[in-house]
N, C-alpha and C positions, 0 to 999 in steps of 0.2 A: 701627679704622675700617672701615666695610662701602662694600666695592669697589662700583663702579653696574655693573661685568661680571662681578662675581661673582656679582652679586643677577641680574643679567639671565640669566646661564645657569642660575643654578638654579633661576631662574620656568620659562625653555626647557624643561629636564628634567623638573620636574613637569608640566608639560605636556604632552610628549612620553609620559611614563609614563604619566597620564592616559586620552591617545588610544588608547596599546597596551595598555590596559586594557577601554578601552572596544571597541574591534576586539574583543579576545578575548572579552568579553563578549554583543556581537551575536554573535558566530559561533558559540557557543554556546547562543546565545536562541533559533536556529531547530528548531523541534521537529516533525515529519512526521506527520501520521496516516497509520497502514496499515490495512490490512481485509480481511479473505475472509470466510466462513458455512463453508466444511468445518473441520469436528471435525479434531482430534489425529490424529496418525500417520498422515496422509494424503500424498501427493505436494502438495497445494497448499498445506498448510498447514508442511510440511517448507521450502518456497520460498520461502513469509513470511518465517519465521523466520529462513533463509538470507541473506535479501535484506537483512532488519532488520540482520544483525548484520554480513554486508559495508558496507553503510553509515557502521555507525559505527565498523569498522575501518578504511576507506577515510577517513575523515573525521576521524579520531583524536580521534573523541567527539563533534567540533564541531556535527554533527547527531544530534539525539535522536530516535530513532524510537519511536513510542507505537504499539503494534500492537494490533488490535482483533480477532483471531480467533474462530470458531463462530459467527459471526454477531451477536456482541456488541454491533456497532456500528449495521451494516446486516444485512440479512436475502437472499435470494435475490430476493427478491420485489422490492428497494426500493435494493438495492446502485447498479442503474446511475444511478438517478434521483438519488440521496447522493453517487455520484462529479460526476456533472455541475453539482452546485450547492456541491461542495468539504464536503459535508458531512466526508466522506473527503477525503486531498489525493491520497492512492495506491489502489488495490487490485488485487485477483486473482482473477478471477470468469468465469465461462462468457461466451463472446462471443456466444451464442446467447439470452442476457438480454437485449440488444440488439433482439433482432427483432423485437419490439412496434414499435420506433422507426425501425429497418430491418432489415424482410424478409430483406435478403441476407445479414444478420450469420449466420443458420441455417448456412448450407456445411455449416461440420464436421456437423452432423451428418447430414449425408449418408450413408447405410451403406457401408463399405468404398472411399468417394471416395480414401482414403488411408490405408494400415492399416502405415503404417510412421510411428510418431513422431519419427526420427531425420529423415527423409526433410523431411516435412510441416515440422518445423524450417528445413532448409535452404532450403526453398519460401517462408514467412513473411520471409527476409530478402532478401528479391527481391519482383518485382511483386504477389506477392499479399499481402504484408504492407503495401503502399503504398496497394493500393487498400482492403484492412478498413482501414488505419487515417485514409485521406480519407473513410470514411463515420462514423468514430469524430470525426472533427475537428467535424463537424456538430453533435455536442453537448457542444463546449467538454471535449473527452476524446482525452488521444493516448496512443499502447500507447510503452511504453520498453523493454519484453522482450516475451520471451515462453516463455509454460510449457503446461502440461496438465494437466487434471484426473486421465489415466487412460483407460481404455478403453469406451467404451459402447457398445451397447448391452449388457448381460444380464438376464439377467431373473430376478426367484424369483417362487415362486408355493404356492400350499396346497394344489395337487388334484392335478396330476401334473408329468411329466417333459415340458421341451418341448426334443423334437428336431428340431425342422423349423415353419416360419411356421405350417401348418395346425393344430397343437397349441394353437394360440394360441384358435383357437374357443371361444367361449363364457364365455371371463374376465371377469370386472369387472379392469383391470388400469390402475394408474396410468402414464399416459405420462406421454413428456418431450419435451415442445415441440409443436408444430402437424407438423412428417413426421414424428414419429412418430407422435400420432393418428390423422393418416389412414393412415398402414399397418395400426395395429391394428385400427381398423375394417373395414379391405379385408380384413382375414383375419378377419371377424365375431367379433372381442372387444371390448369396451363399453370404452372410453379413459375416463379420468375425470384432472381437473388437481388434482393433491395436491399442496400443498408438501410434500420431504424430511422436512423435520421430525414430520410429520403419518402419515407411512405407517407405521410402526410399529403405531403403534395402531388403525389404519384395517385393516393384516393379520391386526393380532392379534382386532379385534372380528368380522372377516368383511364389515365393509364393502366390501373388496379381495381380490378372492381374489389377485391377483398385482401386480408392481410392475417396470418397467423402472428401471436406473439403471444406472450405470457396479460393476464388482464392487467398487470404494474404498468407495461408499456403502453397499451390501448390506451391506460386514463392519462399517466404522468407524459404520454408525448401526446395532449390529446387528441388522439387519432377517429377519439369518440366524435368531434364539433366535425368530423365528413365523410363518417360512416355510421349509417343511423342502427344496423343491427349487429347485439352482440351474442357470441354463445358464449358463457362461462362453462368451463370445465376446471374441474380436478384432473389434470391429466400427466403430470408427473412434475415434479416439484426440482426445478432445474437446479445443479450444483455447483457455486459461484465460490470454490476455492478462497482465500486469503493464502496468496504467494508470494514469496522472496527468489530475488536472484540468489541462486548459490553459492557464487565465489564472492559475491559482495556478505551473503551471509555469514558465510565461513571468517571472513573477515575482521569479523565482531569481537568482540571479548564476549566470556560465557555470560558475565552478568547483563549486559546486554542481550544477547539474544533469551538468554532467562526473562527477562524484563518485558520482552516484545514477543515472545512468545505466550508468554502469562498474558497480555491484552488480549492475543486473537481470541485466545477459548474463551473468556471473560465474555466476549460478546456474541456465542456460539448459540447458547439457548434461548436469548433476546432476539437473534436471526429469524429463530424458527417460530415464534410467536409473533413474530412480526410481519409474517407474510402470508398467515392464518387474518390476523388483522384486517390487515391490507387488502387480501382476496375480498371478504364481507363489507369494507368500507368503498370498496371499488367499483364494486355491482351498486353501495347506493347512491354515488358521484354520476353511474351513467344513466342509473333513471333519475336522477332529481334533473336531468339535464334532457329529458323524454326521449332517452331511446331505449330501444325493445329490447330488453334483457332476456338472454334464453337459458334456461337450465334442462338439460337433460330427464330425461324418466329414465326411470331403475332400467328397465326394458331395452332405451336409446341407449343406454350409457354401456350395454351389455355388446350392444351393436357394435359399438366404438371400440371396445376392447379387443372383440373377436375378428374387428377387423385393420383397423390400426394398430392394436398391442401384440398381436399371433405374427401379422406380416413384417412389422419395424423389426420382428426378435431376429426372424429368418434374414431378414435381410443385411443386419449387423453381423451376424455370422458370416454369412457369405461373403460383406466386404472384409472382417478384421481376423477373420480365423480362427488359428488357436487364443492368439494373446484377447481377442472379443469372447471368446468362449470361457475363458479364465476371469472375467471378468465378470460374468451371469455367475458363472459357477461360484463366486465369492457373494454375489446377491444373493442368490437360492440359500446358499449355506446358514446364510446369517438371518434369512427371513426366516426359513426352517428352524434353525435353534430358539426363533423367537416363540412359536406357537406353540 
C-alpha cells in the first residue's frame, strides 16, 4: 500500500531535482559575445582571450563566452556603433573610435600626454576613468576594465628615414584620427583616412607612400614586407577600454556581472606588460626581417613633443572645449599627485 507522504515527498524531490536542474540549466544558457578587429599575437587580442577564458574559469563554465576576433564580427569602423545596439554584448576597441560621437573620447592620443602605461593605468581608476566613462554612458556603453592597444604613434614609409616631424614633408601618409591629420598636415604631408585593413595594399600599390599606426599594427598586419623604413616611438600608449552594452549589462544578475567584472581587471596589469613586450619584440621582427629601424635622440624626441605634444594639446581644446579641457585637467591632476 502507497503512503500519501511517501508519494508526497517523492512528488517534493522530483520537483526539487527539477528546479536544480533547471537553475543549472539557465546558468549555463548565458552565452556573452566578445569582439576586438586586431589580428593574433597582439596585446589586445592576447586580453580577449585572457578575459574569455578568466570568465569561464571564474564562472566554472556557467558562462559561455563566444569571441569574435580580427574583426570577424565588427570592424574598426562599425565596432562602437555594434557595441551600442548589443550587436556585441563586450568588446575591446580604441576609445578614440568614440570621437565621431564625442570629440573628447581623442585624449589618448594626445602625443606624449602620458608615455607611461603603468602610470596612465593607475590614472584611469580615479577621476579620469569616471569621466571617459560618463561620456561612454551616453550611448548605452560602460568600460568594466581597462587595457591598451600598444604604443602609437610610429610611422613606416617607402622613401626615407623619418628623424624628426620635418621629414614628414611631402608624404602621402595614412593618419590616425583627426590630431593626427592636422599635425601631418602642419608639417605639409598630405593625411589621407585608410582603414588598417586597406594599408597594405594602399603601400604596396604607391597610393601611400607612408602610414602612421602603433608598431603592434606595422608588424601584426605586416605592413613591414612593403615599407622598408620604420621610426619607433614611445609616443603615447593608446587606451583600448574593455566595454559592455549597458542595458544588456544591467541585465545580469550581480553574481554575474561580479564574475565578469572580476575577469576584466584580472587581466589589466598582463595588458600593460604586454605591450612593453611587444614594443621591444617588434623592433626585433622588423630587423631580423632588414628593415631600417629608427629610434629617436633624446634631442629628436624633444622636437617631437614640442611639436606634435604642445600643438595636439591646443588643438583638442579647441575642438572638444570644456568637456576636452576637463579631461587634461583630470590627467595633470593625477600625474601631479603622482610626483
Amino acid at each position: 500500500m502507497n503512503h500519501p507522504i511517501r508519494k508526497l515527498f517523492a512528488i517534493s524531490s522530483i520537483g526539487a531535482a527539477c528546479l536544480l536542474g533547471m537553475s543549472a540549466t539557465q546558468a549555463a544558457d548565458l552565452t556573452v559575445r566578445l569582439a576586438w578587429y586586431m589580428p593574433p599575437h597582439t596585446a589586445t587580442a592576447d586580453q580577449g582571450e585572457n578575459f574569455a577564458k578568466a570568465i569561464t574559469d571564474l564562472s566554472k563554465g556557467s558562462i559561455k563566452v563566444e569571441t569574435y576576433p580580427s574583426g570577424s564580427l565588427l570592424k574598426e569602423s562599425n565596432i562602437a556603433q555594434g557595441l551600442s545596439n548589443n550587436t556585441t554584448n563586450m568588446a575591446i576597441f580604441g576609445m578614440h573610435w568614440w570621437s565621431k560621437y564625442e570629440p573628447s573620447l581623442e585624449w589618448d592620443t594626445i602625443p606624449f600626454l602620458v608615455d607611461d602605461a603603468s602610470l596612465l593605468l593607475q590614472t584611469l581608476h580615479g577621476k579620469l576613468g569616471q569621466d571617459v566613462n560618463a561620456s561612454l554612458n551616453k550611448h548605452n556603453v560602460e568600460v568594466i576594465g581597462w587595457g591598451f592597444y600598444g604604443y602609437a604613434e610610429s610611422y613606416i614609409n617607402t622613401k626615407h628615414v623619418i628623424k624628426t616631424p620635418a621629414d614628414i614633408k611631402g608624404l602621402k601618409i595614412r593618419s590616425e584620427g583627426k590630431l593626427s591629420a592636422k599635425f601631418l598636415a602642419a608639417q605639409g604631408a598630405t593625411p589621407v583616412a585608410v582603414d588598417s585593413s586597406e594599408v597594405y595594399t594602399a603601400l604596396q600599390s604607391g597610393s601611400l607612400d607612408a602610414a602612421v599606426s602603433g608598431l603592434s599594427s606595422i608588424i601584426s598586419r605586416k605592413w613591414y614586407e612593403v615599407g622598408h623604413y620604420i621610426t619607433a616611438i614611445h609616443y603615447v600608449p593608446l587606451v583600448y577600454p574593455i566595454q559592455v552594452n549597458a542595458k544588456w549589462w544591467k541585465g545580469l544578475t550581480q553574481e554575474q556581472r561580479d564574475i565578469i567584472s572580476k575577469a576584466a581587471v584580472s587581466t589589466e596589469k598582463l595588458a600593460v606588460a604586454d605591450i612593453e613586450k611587444e614594443f621591444n619584440d617588434d623592433i626585433a621582427i622588423a630587423k631580423k626581417n632588414g628593415n631600417d629601424v629608427y629610434r629617436p635622440t633624446d634631442a629628436e624626441l624633444k622636437e617631437w613633443k614640442a611639436t606634435a605634444g604642445v600643438q595636439a594639446r591646443k588643438d583638442y581644446v579647441a575642438e572638444t572645449g570644456a568637456s576636452g579641457q576637463q579631461i587634461l585637467d583630470d590627467v595633470d591632476a593625477a600625474l601631479n599627485n603622482k610626483k
